[in-house]
N, C-alpha and C positions, 0 to 999 in steps of 0.2 A: 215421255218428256214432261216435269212439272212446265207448270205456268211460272212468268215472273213472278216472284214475291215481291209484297207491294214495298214501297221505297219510301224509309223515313226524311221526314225534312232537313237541310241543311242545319247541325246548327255549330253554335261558335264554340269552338275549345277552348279551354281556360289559359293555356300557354298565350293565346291572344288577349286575353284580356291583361292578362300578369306584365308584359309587352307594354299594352299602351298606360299603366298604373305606371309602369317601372320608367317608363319613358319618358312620362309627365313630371313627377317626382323628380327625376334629373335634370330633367329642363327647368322648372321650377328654383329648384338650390341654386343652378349655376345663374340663372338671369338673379335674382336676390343675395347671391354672395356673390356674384360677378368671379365666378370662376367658370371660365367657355371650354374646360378638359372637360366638363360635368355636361354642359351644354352642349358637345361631341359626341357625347358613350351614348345622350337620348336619342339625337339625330339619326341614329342608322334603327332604332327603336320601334321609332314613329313611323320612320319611311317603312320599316317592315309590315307593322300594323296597316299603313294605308295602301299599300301593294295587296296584303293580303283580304283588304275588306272589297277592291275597287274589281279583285281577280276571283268574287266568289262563285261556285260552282252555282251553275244555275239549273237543273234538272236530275231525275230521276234515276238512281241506279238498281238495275235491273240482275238478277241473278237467276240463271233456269238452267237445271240438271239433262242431264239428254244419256238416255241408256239404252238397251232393249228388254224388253219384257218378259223373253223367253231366250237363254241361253243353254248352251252346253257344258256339262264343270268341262274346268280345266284346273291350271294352279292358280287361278288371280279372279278377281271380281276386278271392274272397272267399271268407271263413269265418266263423261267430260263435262265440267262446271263451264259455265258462260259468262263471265261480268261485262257489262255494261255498263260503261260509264259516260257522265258527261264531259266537257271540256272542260279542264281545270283541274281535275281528281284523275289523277295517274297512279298513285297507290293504296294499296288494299291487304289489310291484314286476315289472312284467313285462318280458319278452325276447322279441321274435319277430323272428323270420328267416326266411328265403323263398329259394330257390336264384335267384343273378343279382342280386338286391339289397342294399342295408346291413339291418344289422339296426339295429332300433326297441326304445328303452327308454322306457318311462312308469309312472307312480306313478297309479293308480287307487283309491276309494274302493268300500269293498264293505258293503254296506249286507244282510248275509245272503246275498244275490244280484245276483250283475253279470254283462250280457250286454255283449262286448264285442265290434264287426263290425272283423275286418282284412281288408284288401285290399290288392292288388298290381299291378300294370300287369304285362298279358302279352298279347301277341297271338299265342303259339302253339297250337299243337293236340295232340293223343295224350295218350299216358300226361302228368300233367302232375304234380309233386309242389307239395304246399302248405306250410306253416308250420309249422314247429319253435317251441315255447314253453318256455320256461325261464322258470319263477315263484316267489316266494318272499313270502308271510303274514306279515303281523308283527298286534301286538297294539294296541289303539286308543292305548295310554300309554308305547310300546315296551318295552321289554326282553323282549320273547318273539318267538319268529318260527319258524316251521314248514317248516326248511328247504329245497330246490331242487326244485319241482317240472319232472319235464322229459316234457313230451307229443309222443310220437312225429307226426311229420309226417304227412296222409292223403294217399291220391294221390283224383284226378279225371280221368276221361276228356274230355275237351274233342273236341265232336266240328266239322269245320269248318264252316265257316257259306257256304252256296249263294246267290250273288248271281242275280236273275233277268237273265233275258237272252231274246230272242228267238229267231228263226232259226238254226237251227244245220243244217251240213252232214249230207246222207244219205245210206244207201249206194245205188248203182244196181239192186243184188241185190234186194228184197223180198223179206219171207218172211209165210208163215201167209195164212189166209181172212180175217181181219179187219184192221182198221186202220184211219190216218188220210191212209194216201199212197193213191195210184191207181195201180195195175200194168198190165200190158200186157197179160194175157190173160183174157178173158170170165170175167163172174162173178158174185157180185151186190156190188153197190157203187152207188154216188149218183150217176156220172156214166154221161149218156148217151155211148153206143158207137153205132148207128144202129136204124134199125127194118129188121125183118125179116117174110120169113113165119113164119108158125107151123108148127113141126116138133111132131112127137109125144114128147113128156119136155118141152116146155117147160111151166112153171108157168102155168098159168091166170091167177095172179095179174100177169104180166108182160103181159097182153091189152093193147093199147091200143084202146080201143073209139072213140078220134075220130077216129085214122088209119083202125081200121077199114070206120068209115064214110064217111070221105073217099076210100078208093082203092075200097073193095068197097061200093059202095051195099046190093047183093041179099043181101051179107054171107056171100059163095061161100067167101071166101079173112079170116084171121084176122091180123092183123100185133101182134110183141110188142115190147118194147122193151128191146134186148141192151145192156148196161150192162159198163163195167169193174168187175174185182173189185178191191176194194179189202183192201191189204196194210199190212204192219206190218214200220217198220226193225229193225235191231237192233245195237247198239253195244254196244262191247266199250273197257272205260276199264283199260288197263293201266299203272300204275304202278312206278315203278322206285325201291323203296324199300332201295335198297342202301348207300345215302349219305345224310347229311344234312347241307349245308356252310349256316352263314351269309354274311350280305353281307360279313362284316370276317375276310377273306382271312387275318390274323394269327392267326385261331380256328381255322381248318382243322386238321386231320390228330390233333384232341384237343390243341392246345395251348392252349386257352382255351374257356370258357364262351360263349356266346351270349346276350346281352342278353335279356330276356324280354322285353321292348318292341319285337323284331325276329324278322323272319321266315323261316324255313331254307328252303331248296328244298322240303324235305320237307311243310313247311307248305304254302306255295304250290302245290306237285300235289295236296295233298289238295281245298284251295280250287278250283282248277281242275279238278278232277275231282267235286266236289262240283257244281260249275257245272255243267258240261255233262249230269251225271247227272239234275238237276232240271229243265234244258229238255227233256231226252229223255222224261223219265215223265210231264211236262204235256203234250208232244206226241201222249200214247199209244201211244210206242215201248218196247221194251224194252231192258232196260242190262245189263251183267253186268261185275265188277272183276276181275283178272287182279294179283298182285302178282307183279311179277319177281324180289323181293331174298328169298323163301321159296317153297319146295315144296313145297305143301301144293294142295289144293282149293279153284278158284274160287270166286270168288261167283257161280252160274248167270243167264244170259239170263232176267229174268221183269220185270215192271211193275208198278204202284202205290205206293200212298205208304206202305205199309209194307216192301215192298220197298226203296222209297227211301233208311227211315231203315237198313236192314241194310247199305244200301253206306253209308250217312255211316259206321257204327260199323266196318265194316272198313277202311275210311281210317284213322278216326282208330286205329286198334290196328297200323296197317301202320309201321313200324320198321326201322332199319339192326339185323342178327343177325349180330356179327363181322363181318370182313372183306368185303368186298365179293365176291358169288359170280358166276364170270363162264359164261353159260349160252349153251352150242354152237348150242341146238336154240329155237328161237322156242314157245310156247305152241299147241296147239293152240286155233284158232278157230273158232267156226261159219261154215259159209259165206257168202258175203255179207255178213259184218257189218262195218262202220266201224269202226275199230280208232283211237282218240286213245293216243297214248303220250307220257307225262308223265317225262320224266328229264332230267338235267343235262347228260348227254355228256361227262363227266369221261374215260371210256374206252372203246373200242369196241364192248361189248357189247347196248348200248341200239341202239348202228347197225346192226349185225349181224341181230339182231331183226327191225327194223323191216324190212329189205333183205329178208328172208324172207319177211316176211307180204309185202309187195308182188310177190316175186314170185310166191308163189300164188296174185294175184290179188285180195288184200285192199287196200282204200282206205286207207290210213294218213294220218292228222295227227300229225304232230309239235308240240309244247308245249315245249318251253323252260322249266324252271322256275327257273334259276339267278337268284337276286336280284341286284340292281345290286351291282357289287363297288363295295369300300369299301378304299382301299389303305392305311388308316392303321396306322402301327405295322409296318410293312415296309421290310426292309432292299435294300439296293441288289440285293443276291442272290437275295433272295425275291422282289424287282418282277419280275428277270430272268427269274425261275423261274416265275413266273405267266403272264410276254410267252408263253413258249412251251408251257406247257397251252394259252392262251386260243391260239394257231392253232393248235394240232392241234385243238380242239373248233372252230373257225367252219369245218375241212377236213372236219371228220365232216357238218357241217351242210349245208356244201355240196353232199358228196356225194351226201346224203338231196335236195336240190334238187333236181342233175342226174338223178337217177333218178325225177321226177315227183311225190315228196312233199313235201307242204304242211307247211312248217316255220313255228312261228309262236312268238314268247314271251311268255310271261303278263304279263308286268311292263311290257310297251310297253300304252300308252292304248291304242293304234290296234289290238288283238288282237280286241277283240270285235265292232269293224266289219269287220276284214277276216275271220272266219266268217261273219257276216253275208253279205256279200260272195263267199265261196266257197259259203256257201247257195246265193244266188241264182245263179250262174254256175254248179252244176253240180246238176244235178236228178235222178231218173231219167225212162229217158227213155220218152216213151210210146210 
């Protein structure tokens, strides 16, 4: 919530002064020509000016924003504006503005206090800036008005919104004593492995007493029943926040703004990393986020749903920092963990990466986050100049193919079936 913004002095509009000129002047003619039609048109003049001098607003109008600081997208941004006024100043001209939209003008009534709800169409995410207000008071009879109030815009975290999904791909590696997959070496876990005899260190509790008594009547010999231990995946959602381009190709390189009603690549990896991060911690796996576009300290491998919401909130704070920085050495990973990398492929260092962690033996998905281009407002030059990005990035994509990784793009319908799909065709194995 801003504070009030402080409140200019009352002062007088020139329709009032115009008023008691125009008023005087006709009084004046009519008493010196002795015409009292002239000495009429002043009288309602005068009394207006001394009604409105006698009814001036005497106090401070007050303007403060009230939002929240961390929200969820949705389709709308919202705020509710607060005016304050004193007695006497009942309307209020307002201005508000919103970065990517026109701005709005309207004439409201203020009754002491008026709550005003503005909103905006947006479906982006991150740092998000809201509404700029420019206001100006006037007095119930005019001629006074409290000149330009202007209330700094708030920002809001927008953090992005995790569509459910089922099945999602795991790594082959297993890690840790507990979980919800089945590993391949003895343990305790839910699935039967076969019965055995009883060795000395096995658990008592592991006895099976109907086999016992179906192979050993006399009950010579003890049989227990050896079970797989059950493990836990771990995925690793690296984002490559070094770009953020819209779908309308004429925007790129900071020559235009991005509609707030559209969505940047940057958006769409948070979204999709948001995704997969919520089927992995309902799975009872663990996640950990990796940003490529800064140097800084992961988000570590851990689980739950507070853990959950700490990767929504480094999503949404993950941002292009100048230039794009182009990094020789791949992240370390833990071992065995699934690796999903979320970037655009605009230049070869997202390729480079991924080529690495594969060859150390990491399972890589590749995400696509590029939105559907939009070639409006592009000149013949610029179409030509996009034809040859767009194969050098489907060269990088192939490449990632031919070397065995699952390349997939967020924005095809068909994405969340074909994980589904790489689910079930590749399991670990038992």
């Amino acid at each position: 919530m801003t504070p009030p913004s402080p409140s200019p002095p009352w002062r007088r509009d020139s329709s009032l002064l115009l008023m008691a000129v125009t008023g005087i002047a006709f009084a004046t003619a009519g008493l010196l020509l002795a015409r009292p039609h002239l000495v009429a048109i002043a009288t309602p003049l005068l009394l207006g000016v001394t009604w409105s001098a006698w009814n001036r607003p005497d106090g401070p109008v007050h303007v403060t924003t009230s939002s929240t600081t961390t929200t969820l997208r949705s389709d709308e941004l919202d705020t509710t504006l607060t005016i304050t006024a004193p007695p006497g100043a009942t309307i209020a001209r307002v201005l508000v503005a919103s970065p990517g939209t026109a701005r709005t003008e309207t004439m409201v009534h203020i009754d002491r206090t008026r709550d005003l709800r503005v909103t905006t169409p947006s479906v982006r995410t991150g740092t998000r800036e809201l509404f700029t207000t420019d206001l100006i008071a006037t007095s119930t009879h005019g001629g006074w008005h409290n000149g330009i109030h202007h209330v700094q815009p708030e920002h809001v975290l927008v953090l992005p919104a995790a569509h459910r999904t089922t099945a999602l791909p795991v790594s082959e590696h297993l890690r840790g004593l507990t979980g919800e997959h089945r590993s391949r070496r003895l343990g305790d876990g839910s699935e039967l492995r076969d019965i055995a005899p009883y060795n000395p260190g096995d658990p008592l509790r592991r006895i099976d007493w109907r086999v016992t008594a179906r192979r050993s009547p006399d009950a010579d010999h003890l049989y227990v029943r050896r079970t797989y231990a059950s493990a836990e995946a771990c995925v690793v959602l690296a984002v490559d926040s070094r770009d953020d381009v819209g779908p309308e190709i004429a925007t790129w390189g900071s020559f235009g703004a991005v509609r707030p009603d559209q969505q940047t690549s940057l958006d769409i990896a948070r979204e999709a990393a948001a995704t997969i991060a919520r089927a992995v911690i309902d799975a009872g796996d663990r996640v950990g986020l990796e940003d490529l576009g800064r140097l800084h300290t992961p988000v570590p491998l851990a689980g739950g749903k507070r853990h959950l919401q700490r990767i929504y909130h480094a999503l949404a704070l993950s941002q292009p920092h100048g230039a794009p920085r182009i990094r020789e050495r791949a992240p370390q990973v833990p071992h065995g963990a699934l690796v999903y990398l979320f970037s655009t492929f605009l230049d070869d260092s997202s390729v480079t990466i991924a080529h690495q962690w594969h060859a150390h033996g990491h399972r890589v998905i590749v995400i696509d986050t590029l939105p559907t281009e939009d070639f409006w407002g592009l000149s013949e030059r610029e179409h030509l100049a996009w034809r040859l990005t767009e194969i050098a990035r489907q060269d990088r994509l192939t490449a990632l193919i031919s070397n065995g990784i699952t390349v997939l793009r967020w924005t095809d319908p068909t994405t969340r079936a074909a994980l589904q799909a790489t689910a079930r065709e590749r399991r670990p194995r038992r």
